[in-house]
Residue frames as qw, qx, qy, qz and C-alpha x, y, z in Angstrom:
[[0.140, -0.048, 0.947, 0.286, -203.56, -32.99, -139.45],
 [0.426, 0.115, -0.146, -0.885, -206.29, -32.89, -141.71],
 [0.744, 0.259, 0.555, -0.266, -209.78, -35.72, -141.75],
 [0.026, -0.136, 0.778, 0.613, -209.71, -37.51, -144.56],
 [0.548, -0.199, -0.204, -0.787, -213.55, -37.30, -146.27],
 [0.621, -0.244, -0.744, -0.029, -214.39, -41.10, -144.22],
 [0.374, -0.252, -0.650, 0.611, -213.47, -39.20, -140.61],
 [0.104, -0.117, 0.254, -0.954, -215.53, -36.18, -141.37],
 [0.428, 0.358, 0.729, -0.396, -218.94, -35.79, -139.71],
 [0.139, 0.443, 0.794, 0.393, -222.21, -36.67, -142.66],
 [0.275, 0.346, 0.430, -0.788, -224.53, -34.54, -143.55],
 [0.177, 0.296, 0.848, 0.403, -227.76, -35.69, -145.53],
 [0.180, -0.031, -0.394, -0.901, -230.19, -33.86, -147.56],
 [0.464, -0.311, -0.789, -0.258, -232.73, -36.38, -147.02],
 [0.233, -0.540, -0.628, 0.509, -233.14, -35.15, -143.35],
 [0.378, 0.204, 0.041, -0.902, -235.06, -31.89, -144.93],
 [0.580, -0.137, -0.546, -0.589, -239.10, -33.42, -145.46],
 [0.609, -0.135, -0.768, 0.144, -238.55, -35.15, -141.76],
 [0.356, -0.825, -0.329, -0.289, -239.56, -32.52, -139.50],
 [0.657, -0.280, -0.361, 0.600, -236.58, -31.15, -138.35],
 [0.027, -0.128, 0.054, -0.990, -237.64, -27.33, -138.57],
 [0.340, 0.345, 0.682, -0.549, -241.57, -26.64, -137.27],
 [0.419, 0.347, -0.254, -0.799, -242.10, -25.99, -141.10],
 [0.904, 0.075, 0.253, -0.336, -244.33, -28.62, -143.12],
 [0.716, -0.217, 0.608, 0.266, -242.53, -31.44, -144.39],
 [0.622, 0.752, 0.216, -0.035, -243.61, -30.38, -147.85],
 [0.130, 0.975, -0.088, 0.157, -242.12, -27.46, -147.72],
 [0.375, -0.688, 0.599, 0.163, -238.22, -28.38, -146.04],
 [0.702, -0.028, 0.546, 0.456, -237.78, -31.60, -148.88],
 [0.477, 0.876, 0.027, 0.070, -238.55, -28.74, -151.61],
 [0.097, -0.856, 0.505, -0.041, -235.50, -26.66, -150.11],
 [0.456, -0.332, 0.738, 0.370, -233.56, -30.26, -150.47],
 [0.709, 0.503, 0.488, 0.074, -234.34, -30.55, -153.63],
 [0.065, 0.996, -0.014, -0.063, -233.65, -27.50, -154.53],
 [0.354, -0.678, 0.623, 0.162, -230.03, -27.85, -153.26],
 [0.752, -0.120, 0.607, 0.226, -229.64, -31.27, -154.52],
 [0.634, 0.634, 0.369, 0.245, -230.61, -30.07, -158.32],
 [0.376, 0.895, -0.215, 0.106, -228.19, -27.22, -158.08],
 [0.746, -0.385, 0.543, 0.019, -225.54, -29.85, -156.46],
 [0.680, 0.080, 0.643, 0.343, -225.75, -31.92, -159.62],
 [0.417, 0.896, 0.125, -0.087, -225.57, -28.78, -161.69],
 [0.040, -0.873, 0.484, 0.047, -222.58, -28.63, -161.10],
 [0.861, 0.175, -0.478, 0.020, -221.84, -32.70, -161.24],
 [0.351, -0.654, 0.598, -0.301, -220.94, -32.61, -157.63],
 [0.568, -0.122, -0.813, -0.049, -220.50, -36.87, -156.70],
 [0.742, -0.481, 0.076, -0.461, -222.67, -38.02, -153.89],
 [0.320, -0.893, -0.203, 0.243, -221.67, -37.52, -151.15],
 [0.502, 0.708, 0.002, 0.497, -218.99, -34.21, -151.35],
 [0.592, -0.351, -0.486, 0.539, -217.25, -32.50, -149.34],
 [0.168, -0.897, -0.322, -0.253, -218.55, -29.52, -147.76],
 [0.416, 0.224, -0.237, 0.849, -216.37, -26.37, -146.95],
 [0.323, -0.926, -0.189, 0.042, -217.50, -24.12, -143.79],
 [0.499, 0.286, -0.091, 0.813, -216.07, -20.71, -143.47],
 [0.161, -0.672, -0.194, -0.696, -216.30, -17.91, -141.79],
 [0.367, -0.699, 0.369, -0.490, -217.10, -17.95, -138.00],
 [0.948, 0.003, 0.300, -0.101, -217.09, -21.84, -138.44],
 [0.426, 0.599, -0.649, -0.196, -214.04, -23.48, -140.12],
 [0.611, -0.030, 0.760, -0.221, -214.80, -27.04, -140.55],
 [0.314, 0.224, -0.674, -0.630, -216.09, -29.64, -142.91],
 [0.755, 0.195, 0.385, -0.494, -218.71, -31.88, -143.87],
 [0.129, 0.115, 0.897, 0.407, -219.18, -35.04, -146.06],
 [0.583, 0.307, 0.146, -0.738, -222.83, -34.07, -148.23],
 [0.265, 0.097, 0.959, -0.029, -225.05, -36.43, -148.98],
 [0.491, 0.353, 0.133, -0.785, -228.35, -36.24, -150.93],
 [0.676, 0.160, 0.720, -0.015, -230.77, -38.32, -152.81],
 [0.362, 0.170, 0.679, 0.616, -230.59, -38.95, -156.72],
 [0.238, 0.346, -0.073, -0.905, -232.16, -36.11, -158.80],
 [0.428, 0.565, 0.652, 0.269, -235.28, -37.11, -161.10],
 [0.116, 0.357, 0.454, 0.808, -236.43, -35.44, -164.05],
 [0.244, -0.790, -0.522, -0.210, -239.26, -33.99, -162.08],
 [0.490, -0.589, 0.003, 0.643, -237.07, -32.46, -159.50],
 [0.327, 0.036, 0.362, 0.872, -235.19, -30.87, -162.90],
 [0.064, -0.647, -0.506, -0.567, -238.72, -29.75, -164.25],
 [0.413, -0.809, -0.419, 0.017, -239.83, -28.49, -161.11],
 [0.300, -0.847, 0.149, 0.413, -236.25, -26.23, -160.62],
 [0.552, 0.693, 0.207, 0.416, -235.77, -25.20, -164.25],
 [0.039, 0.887, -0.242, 0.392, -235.28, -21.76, -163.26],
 [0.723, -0.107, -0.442, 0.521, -231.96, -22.36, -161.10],
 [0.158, -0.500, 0.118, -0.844, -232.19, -18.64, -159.69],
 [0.605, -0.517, -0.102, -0.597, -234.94, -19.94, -157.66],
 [0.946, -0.261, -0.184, 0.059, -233.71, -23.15, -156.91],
 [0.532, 0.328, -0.431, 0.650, -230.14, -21.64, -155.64],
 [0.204, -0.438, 0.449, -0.752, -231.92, -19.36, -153.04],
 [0.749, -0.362, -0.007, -0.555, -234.10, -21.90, -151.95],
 [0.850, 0.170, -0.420, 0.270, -231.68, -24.72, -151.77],
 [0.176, 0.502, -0.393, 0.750, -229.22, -21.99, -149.98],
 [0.366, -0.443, 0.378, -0.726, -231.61, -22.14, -147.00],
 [0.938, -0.057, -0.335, 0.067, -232.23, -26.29, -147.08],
 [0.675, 0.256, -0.477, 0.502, -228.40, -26.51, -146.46],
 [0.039, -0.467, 0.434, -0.770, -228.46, -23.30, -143.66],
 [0.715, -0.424, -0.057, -0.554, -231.45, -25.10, -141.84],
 [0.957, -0.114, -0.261, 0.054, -229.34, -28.21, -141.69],
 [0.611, 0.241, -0.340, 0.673, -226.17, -26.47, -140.78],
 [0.366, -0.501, 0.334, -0.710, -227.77, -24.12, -138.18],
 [0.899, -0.310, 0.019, -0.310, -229.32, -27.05, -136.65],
 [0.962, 0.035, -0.229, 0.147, -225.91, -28.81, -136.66],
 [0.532, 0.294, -0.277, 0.744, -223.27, -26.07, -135.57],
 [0.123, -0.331, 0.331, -0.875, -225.74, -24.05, -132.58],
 [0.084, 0.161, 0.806, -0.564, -227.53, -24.34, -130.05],
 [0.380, 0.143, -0.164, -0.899, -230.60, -23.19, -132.65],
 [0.277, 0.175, 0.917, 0.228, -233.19, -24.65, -134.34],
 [0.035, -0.251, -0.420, -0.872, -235.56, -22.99, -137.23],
 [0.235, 0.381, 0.571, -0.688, -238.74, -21.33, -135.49],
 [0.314, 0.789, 0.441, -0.291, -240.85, -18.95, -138.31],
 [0.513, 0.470, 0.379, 0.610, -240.29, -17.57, -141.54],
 [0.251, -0.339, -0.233, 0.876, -239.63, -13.92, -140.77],
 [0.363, 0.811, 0.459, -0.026, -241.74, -10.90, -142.90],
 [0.421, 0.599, 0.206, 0.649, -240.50, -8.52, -145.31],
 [0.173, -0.886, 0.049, -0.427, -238.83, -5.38, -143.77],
 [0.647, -0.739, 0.125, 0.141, -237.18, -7.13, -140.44],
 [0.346, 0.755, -0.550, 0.091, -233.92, -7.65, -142.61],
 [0.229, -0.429, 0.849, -0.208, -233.73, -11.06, -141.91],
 [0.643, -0.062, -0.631, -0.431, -235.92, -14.72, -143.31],
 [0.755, -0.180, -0.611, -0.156, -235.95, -16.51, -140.15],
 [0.169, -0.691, 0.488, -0.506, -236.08, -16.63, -136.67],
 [0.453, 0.299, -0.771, 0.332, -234.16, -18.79, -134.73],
 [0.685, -0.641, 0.016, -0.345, -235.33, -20.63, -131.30],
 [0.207, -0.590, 0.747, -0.227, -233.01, -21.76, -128.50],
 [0.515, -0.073, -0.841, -0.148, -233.08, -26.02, -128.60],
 [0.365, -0.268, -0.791, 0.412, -232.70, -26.31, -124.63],
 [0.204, 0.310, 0.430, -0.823, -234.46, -23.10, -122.79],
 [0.078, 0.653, 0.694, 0.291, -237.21, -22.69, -126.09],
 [0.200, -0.542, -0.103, 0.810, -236.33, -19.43, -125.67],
 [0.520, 0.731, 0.434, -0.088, -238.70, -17.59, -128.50],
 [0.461, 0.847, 0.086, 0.249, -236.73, -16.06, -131.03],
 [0.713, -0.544, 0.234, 0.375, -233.25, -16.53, -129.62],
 [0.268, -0.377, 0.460, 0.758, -231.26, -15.43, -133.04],
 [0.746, 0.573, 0.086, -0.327, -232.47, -14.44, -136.80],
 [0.676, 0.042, 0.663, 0.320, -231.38, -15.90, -140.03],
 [0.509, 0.714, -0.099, -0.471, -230.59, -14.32, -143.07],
 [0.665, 0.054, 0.657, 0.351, -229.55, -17.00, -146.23],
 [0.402, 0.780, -0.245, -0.411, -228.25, -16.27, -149.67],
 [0.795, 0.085, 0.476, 0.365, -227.01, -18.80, -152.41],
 [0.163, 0.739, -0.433, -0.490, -224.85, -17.92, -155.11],
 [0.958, 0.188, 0.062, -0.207, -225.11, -20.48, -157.92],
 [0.805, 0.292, 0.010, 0.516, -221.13, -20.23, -159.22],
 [0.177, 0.925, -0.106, 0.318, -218.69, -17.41, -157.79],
 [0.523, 0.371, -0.459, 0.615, -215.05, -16.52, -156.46],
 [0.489, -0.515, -0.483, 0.512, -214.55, -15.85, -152.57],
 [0.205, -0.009, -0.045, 0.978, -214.80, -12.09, -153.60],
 [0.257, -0.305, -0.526, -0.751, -218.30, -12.65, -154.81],
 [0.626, -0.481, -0.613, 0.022, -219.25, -14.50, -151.81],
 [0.251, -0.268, -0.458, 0.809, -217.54, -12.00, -148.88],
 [0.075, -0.192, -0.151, -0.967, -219.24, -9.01, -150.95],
 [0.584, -0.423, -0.567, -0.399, -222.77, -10.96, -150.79],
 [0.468, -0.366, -0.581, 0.556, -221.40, -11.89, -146.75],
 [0.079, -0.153, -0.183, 0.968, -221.12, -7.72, -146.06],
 [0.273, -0.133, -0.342, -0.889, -224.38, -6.92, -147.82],
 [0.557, -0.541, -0.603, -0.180, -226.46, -9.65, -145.70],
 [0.426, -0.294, -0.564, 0.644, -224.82, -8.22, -142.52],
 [0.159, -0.027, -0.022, -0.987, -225.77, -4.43, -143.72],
 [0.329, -0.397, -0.419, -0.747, -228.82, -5.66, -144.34],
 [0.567, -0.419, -0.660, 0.258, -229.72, -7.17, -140.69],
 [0.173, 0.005, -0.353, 0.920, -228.76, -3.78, -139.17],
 [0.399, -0.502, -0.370, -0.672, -232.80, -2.80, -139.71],
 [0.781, -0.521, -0.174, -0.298, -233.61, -5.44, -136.70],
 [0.361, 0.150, -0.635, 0.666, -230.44, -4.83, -134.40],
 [0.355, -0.297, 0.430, -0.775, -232.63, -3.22, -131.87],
 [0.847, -0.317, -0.032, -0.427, -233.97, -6.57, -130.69],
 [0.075, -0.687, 0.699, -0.186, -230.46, -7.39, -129.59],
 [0.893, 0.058, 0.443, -0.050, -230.67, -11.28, -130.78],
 [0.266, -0.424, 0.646, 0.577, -227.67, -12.40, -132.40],
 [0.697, 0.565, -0.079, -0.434, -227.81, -12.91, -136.33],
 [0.590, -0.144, 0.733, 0.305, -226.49, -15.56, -138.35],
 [0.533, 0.686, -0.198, -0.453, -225.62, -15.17, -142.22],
 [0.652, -0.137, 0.714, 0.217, -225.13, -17.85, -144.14],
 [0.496, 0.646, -0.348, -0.464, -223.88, -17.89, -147.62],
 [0.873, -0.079, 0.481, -0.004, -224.01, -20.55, -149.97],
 [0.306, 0.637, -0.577, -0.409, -221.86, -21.20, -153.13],
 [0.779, -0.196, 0.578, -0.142, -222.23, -24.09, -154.54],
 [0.688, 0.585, -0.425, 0.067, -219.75, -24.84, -157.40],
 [0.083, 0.666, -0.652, 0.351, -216.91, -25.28, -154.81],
 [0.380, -0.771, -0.447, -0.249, -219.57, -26.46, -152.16],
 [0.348, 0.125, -0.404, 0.837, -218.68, -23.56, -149.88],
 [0.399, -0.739, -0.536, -0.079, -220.62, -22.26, -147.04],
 [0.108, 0.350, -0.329, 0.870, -219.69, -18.83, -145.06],
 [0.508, -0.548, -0.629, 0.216, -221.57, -19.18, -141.65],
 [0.379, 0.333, -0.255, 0.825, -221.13, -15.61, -140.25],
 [0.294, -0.739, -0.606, -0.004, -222.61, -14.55, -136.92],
 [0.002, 0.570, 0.204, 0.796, -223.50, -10.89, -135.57],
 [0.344, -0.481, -0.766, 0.251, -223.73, -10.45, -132.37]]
């Protein structure tokens, strides 16, 4: 028996800019922005329901705050503002479906953006993160994009710390969660 959207659990946009990753507050309400302006690119209504797939199969009710025109000006280019958005949403959904929470922006080469810390032990670098948005595409576009973030993690398998890939799509809103151990 399926939730109807009132029984599923909330998630809000507004909780990137509040210090739930160690990054600056600046710098997590961009990434909701981001999201939210390619949200209402599509004319999602506030809130929506969020599809998880993948190792996760669940939903979400999204939430986020009204778009201004500045927001728009400031994520013209939607390229940008899909991948950055893409990794708003994964911060909030890693933080809501593991035992993670966002540590450090990774560097170029490890085949991966982020590494992951345990909440309870604070175990350093307990899983990585790789994120990818897709602004508008079919579940072929998204698995293809799924296989190509996993290939690409294989660089930094030898530090035997699970991975987590998370595709976004956000016409549908769909989310593929997909972990690597």
């Amino acid at each position: 028996m399926s939730k109807s959207n009132d029984e599923l659990p909330r998630l809000d946009l507004s909780r990137l800019g509040t210090g739930v990753t160690t990054f600056s507050r600046a710098h997590e309400r961009d990434k909701g922005e981001a999201c939210a302006v390619c949200l209402e690119h599509h004319e999602h209504p506030i809130p929506v329901q969020l599809t998880i797939d993948g190792s996760y199969n669940e939903k979400r009710m999204l939430s986020w705050f009204p778009v201004t025109e500045e927001m728009r000006r400031a994520w013209r280019d939607l390229t940008d503002a899909t991948e950055e958005g893409a990794c708003g949403l994964a911060f909030l959904l890693i933080l809501d479906l593991t035992e993670y929470t966002i540590l450090n922006r990774s560097w170029k080469g490890t085949g991966f953006d982020y590494w992951l810390d345990n909440k309870d032990t604070g175990l350093y670098a307990g899983a990585r993160l790789e994120v990818s948005g897709i602004l508008s595409g079919d579940n072929s576009k998204v698995n293809r994009r799924v296989n190509e973030k996993l290939n690409q993690t294989d660089v930094s398998d030898n530090i035997r710390i699970p991975a987590y890939v998370v595709v976004v799509e956000f016409s549908r809103p769909l989310v593929k969660v997909v972990l690597k151990q």
